[in-house]
C-alpha positions as MATLAB code, in Angstrom:
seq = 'XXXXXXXXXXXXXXXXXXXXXXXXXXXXXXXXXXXXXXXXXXXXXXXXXXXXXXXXXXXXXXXXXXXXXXXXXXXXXXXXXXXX';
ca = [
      56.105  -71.308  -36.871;
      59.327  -72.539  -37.502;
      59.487  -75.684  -35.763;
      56.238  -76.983  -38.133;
      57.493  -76.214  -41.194;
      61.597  -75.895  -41.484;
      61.931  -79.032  -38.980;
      59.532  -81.303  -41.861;
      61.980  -81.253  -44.693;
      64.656  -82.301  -42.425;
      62.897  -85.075  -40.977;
      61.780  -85.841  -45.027;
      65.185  -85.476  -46.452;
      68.399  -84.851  -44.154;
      70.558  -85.050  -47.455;
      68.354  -82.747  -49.786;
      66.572  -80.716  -47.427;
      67.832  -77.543  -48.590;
      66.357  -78.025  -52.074;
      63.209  -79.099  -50.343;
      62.733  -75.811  -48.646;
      63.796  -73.940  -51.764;
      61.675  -75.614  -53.533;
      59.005  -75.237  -51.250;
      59.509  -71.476  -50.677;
      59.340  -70.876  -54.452;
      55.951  -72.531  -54.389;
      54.848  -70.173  -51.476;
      56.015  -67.092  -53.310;
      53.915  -67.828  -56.178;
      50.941  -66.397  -53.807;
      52.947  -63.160  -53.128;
      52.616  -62.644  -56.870;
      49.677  -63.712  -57.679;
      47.538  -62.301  -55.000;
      47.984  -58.650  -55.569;
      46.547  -59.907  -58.671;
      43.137  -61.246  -57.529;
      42.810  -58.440  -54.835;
      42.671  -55.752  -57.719;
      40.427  -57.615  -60.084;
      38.233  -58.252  -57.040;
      38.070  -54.883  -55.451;
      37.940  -52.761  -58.940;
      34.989  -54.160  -60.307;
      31.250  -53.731  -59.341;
      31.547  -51.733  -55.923;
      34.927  -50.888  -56.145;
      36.684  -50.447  -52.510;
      33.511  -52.430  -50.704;
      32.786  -53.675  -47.514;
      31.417  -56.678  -49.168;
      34.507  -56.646  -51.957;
      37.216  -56.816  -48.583;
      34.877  -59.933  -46.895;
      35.209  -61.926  -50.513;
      38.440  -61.395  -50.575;
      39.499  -62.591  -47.149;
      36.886  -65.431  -47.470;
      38.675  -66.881  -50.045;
      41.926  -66.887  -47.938;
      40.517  -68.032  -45.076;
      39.547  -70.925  -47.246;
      42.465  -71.204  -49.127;
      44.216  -71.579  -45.587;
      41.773  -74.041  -43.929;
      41.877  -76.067  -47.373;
      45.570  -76.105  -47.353;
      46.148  -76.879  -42.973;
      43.154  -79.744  -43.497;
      45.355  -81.449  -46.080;
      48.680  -80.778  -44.221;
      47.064  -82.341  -41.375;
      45.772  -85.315  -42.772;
      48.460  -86.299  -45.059;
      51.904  -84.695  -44.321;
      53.999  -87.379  -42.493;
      57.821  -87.216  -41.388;
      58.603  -90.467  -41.857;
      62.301  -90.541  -43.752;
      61.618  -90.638  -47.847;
      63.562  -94.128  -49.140;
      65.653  -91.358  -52.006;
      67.757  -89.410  -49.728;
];
């Protein structure tokens, strides 16, 4: 896991990768906070604890995730940014 992630702000920014992955981190904590969030809305309305309720909620992200690794894949490049 490491070597995809930690090693790509390095290889983007030697000088200011440390900001990078705080930066970065932040970002990814945002979804700590604001899953919880769409769990309970989803899984207290119509049908409550569900079957059905659980399978929309790990639908959405599954396709958060494929979204998200389809873009990383077709965009992210190491090549060394011309500010650092």
């Amino acid at each position: 896991m490491y070597a995809g992630y930690l090693v790509q702000y390095t290889e983007l920014s030697p000088n200011y990768a440390g900001v990078l992955i705080g930066l970065g981190n932040s970002i990814g904590t945002l979804t700590g906070i604001i899953a919880p969030y769409v769990v309970g809305v989803l899984t207290s309305g119509e049908g409550g604890q569900s079957v059905e309720n659980w399978q929309t909620v790990f639908f959405i992200a599954a396709g958060i995730y494929a979204c998200i690794t389809v873009i990383y894949g077709l965009f992210s490049s190491s090549v060394r940014q011309k500010w650092d």
